[in-house]
C-alpha angles and dihedrals in degrees: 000000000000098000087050091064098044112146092030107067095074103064103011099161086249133352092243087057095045085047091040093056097040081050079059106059089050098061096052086047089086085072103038143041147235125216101167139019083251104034133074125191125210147178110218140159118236132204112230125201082267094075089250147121130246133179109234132163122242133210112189103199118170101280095007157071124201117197120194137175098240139017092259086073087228099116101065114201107170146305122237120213112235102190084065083052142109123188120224134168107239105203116215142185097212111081128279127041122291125207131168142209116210140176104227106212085051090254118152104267098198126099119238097238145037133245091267097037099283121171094181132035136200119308107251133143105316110260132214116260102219102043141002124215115218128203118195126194096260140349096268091059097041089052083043088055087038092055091045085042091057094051089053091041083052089043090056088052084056115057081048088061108043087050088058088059094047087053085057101048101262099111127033101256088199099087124083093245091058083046089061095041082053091051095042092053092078127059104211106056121183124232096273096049094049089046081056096046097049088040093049108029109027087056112042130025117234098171086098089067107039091104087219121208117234080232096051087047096049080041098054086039095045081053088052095048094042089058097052124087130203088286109102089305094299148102102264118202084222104201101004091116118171107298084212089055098048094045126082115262086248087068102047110102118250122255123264135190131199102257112242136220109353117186114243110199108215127258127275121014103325099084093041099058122079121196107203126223122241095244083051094046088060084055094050095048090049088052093041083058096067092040123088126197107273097016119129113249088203098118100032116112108238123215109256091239097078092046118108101213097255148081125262087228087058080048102067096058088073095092087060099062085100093031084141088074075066087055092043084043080059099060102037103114090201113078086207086056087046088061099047093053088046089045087049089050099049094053091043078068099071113046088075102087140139120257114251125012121313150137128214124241123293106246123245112233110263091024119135145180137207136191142137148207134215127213102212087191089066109024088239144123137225120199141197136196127182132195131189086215085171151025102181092068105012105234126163124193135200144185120191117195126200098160097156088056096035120253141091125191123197131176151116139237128215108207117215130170130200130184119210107185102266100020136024130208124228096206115193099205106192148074133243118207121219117205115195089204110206088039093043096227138154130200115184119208136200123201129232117235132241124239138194129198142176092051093148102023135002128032118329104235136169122211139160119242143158134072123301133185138203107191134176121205095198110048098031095235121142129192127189129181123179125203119217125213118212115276112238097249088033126127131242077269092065090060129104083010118172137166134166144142145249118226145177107212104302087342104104096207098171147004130214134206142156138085124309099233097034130038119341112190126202115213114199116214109214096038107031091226114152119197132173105268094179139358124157097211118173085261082053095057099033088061086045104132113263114243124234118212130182100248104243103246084066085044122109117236092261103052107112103243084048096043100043097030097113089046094047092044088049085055092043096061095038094249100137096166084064088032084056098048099046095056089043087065090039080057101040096041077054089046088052097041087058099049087049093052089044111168097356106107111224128254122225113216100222105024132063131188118245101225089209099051095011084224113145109243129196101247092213091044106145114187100170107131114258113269108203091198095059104019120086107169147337120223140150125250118183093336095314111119104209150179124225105204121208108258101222111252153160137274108212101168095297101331126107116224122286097253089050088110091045096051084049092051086051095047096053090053084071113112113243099217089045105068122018082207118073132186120234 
């Protein structure tokens, strides 16, 4: 205890108050741990850019914070800098006791790199770059990690201190220690550096040997009193009150999870290819009887066993797993360079696929889906929302929203099926639109169709074919792929085939060829370079973005895992008679629904039909560029993908202006499905 308050003994402002705060890390210590005598250890919630609240687990070390994901310290999430810090009590009206660190000039206050030389950490809620917002359990144990938090805050001080001495002559900077003084003086500190500091000073503890002055220690304490006011000792936010808690609950973000374990068929043909059993071939050849060559299976009810246990509409998010290659696509100057990320994006969509041959479930009209991704590289999210706006036809549409990195996509997909005799065609009539917002440009994308052969004899396969474009109006590039389906007297090297071009109006500048879920090689035309365009490697995999779901008990009773979960769980445990049932009531509750409704058209609840191009089109789509000064953050609330804007205020010290609570109460009399953009 004493060596955790080295550098405060001497000139604590009264020996009650000095007995009074070690008192109080005792107490707290019932809910924390020391491993070291310069290391606590701590559970907290903390609040993400998302408005809430994750576990994470904490390790206070002098100068620094390290935040991981479970109490192992394995899953690395950041390290906060200490020395670039300020300390304030946050008030709250929810239960437990809130504090923040802040940098108070609004500069990033995370290090660059891990412990071990981590350049990413675990995916969480994404978390602000200038300050954090803690919640403790109650209000004991929040003063106790204050009061550790303060030391840390005053040891900071004083390695910078001390360095400052060394730089004078005081000290011998030859020793580590005095290294790591010189490292922690500046605030923004480069790769190498950082490597040094983790490597030096999370590790192993030099404050034994800093030699420090009695004037450098009343120095660091008279910093840390200066900076308290009359409250408790400490800065106060004095009306900066939640901004979850002063909203209205219509505003508050809704709640996602880190998905868990997703199937990844395996590369090449394997994974594309079903052998069905004898019991399922009966059921094939009873269905094959009511089928003639051309007709639209549309509305034939297929056998369960062929089913992969998830919605078409989940389906669909697969092509935004590397989303981030859109945000690189964004700030690429060169329109050329522009094609070649979409294009990179667009084949990243397709290597994520079930094993065997399946289809996913039908969706029920007025079904939807939600989910989203964050992009740790560039504190951002990308979101997604699906709606079944139709069921004859079956059409789903979609809108996916990045507005922080720049981009937008909307679109819709009309599903058809032909059979063929021996083999049937799932066709995906339809476009998707990709806006590159700051740059105003649209991209428009057709999608390839799936096709299954060897119903009646062979080997049942399913494989993508036909011609698909990528086009820009605006800047006059075209891009066309073509996927190839296997000859009939073609090797295992003929599978999965694809090839295409990139031009600028009649200029052929490139050509494209390779397979769609292996290497995929560009060719340029003038220069006869050749670069990897795509390649799904294991590391490629491995950096895809983690999705984000709503877990299903917050889910409403059409969103497709609530709404199919006794069907998927059927499937899941091979039990296709329940499997069978439980999809017969989800059709004939749709059958019902339908007779009741008669003539009315129905009406979907985030898409609307526009009467001149008779395109679906997101009714809250914002696609105003990102302006950093105003917008704070852009989230999802009950479908709604919003934006929260900065309300322009005051600094006074480190309280907000006076009329900071009534412009909160006005804003919350907004009303949510008015505006998509809403004022903090």
């Amino acid at each position: 205890e004493s060596k955790m308050f080295i550098g405060l003994d001497k000139d604590s402002s009264s020996p009650t108050e000095k007995l009074a705060r070690k008192e109080s890390l005792k107490v707290g210590c019932v809910s924390c741990r020391i491993s070291s005598p310069y290391v606590l250890v701590f559970v907290l919630q903390i609040r993400g850019t998302l408005k809430s609240w994750t576990k994470l687990w904490c390790a206070l070390k002098p100068g620094v914070l390290l935040i991981y994901k479970t109490p192992s310290s394995e899953h690395w999430v950041g390290t906060i800098l200490l020395n670039a810090c300020k300390l304030i009590e946050r008030p709250s009206k929810k239960d437990g006791f809130c504090f923040k660190l802040y940098h108070p000039l609004d500069k990033s206050i995370w290090a660059m790199k891990g412990p071990k030389g981590e350049t990413v950490g675990s995916i969480t809620q994404p978390l602000p770059s200038n300050y954090l917002i803690f919640r403790a359990a109650s209000e004991s144990d929040g003063r106790c990690w204050m009061d550790a938090l303060e030391l840390a805050l005053s040891c900071s001080s004083l390695y910078k201190l001390t360095a400052k001495t060394c730089k004078d002559g005081d000290l011998s900077s030859s020793s580590e220690s005095s290294h790591i003084l010189q490292l922690l003086q500046s605030t923004a500190l480069n790769d190498q550096e950082l490597l040094q500091l983790n490597d030096s000073m999370l590790e192993n503890n030099h404050m034994e040997n800093d030699g420090l002055s009695d004037k450098s220690e009343r120095e660091a304490h008279d910093d840390s009193d200066n900076a308290a006011n009359e409250n408790g000792g400490r800065l106060t936010e004095e009306s900066d009150m939640d901004q979850s808690d002063d909203l209205s609950p219509c505003l508050q973000a809704t709640a996602y999870v880190e998905q868990g374990q997703e199937e990844m068929g395996e590369p090449g043909e394997a994974s594309q290819v079903e052998t069905v059993s004898e019991e399922n071939k009966g059921l094939i050849w009873t269905l094959l009887k009511q089928l003639r060559p051309g007709m639209d299976l549309s509305k034939v009810v297929l056998p369960t066993f062929i089913l992969e246990p998830r919605s078409f509409l989940d389906k669909l998010s697969d092509y935004y797993y590397h989303a981030n290659f859109l945000s690189q696509a964004v700030a690429e100057e060169n329109p050329y360079c522009r094609m070649k990320q979409i294009l990179r994006w667009y084949l990243s969509g397709f290597y994520k696929k079930p094993k065997g041959l399946k289809k996913p479930y039908n969706p029920i009209l007025g079904e939807t889906f939600r989910c989203c991704w964050l992009h740790p590289q560039t504190d951002s999210c990308t979101f997604y929302l699906a709606e079944q706006v139709s069921h004859h036809p079956p059409i789903s549409a979609f809108f996916v929203s990045n507005r922080k990195d720049g981009f937008c996509i909307s679109g819709s997909i009309l599903a058809k099926s032909k059979f063929y005799g021996n083999s049937l065609s799932a066709i995906l009539d339809g476009k998707a639109k990709l806006l590159l917002l700051g740059r105003d440009e649209e991209y428009v994308i057709t999608m390839p169709y799936a096709h299954c052969k060897g119903i009646l004899y062979g080997t049942m396969t399913l494989e993508l074919g036909g011609k698909v474009t990528i086009e820009c109006e605006k800047t006059k590039y075209f891009a066309e792929l073509e996927f190839k389906l296997k000859p009939f007297l073609g090797s295992s090297c003929n599978v999965n085939q694809i090839s295409g071009k990139i031009r600028m109006g009649e200029d052929l500048l490139a050509t494209i060829d390779g397979h769609w879920d292996g290497e995929v090689l560009l060719h340029e035309k003038k220069t006869g370079h050749q670069e990897m365009l795509w390649k799904p490697t294991a590391e490629v995999r491995k950096q895809r973005l983690r999705r984000q779901v709503v877990q299903l008990d917050q889910q409403g009773p059409f969103e497709s895992e609530r709404l199919w979960q006794h069907v998927t769980s059927a499937i899941t445990t091979k039990d296709q008679n329940k499997a069978t049932q439980e999809k017969f009531v989800l059709e004939e509750a749709q059958r019902q629904e339908a007779r009741e409704r008669g003539d009315r058209p129905w009406r979907p609840h985030f898409f609307t039909q526009n009467p001149d191009t008779n395109e679906w089109q997101y009714k809250y789509a914002d696609t105003k560029p990102w302006d950093p000064e105003c917008c704070l953050i852009q989230f999802e609330k009950d479908g709604i993908i919003q934006t929260k804007e900065r309300c322009r205020r005051q600094h006074n010290g480190f309280t907000y202006s006076q009329n900071w609570t009534s412009q909160q109460k006005v804003s919350c009399s907004c009303s949510t499905h008015g505006n998509t953009t809403k004022k903090l």
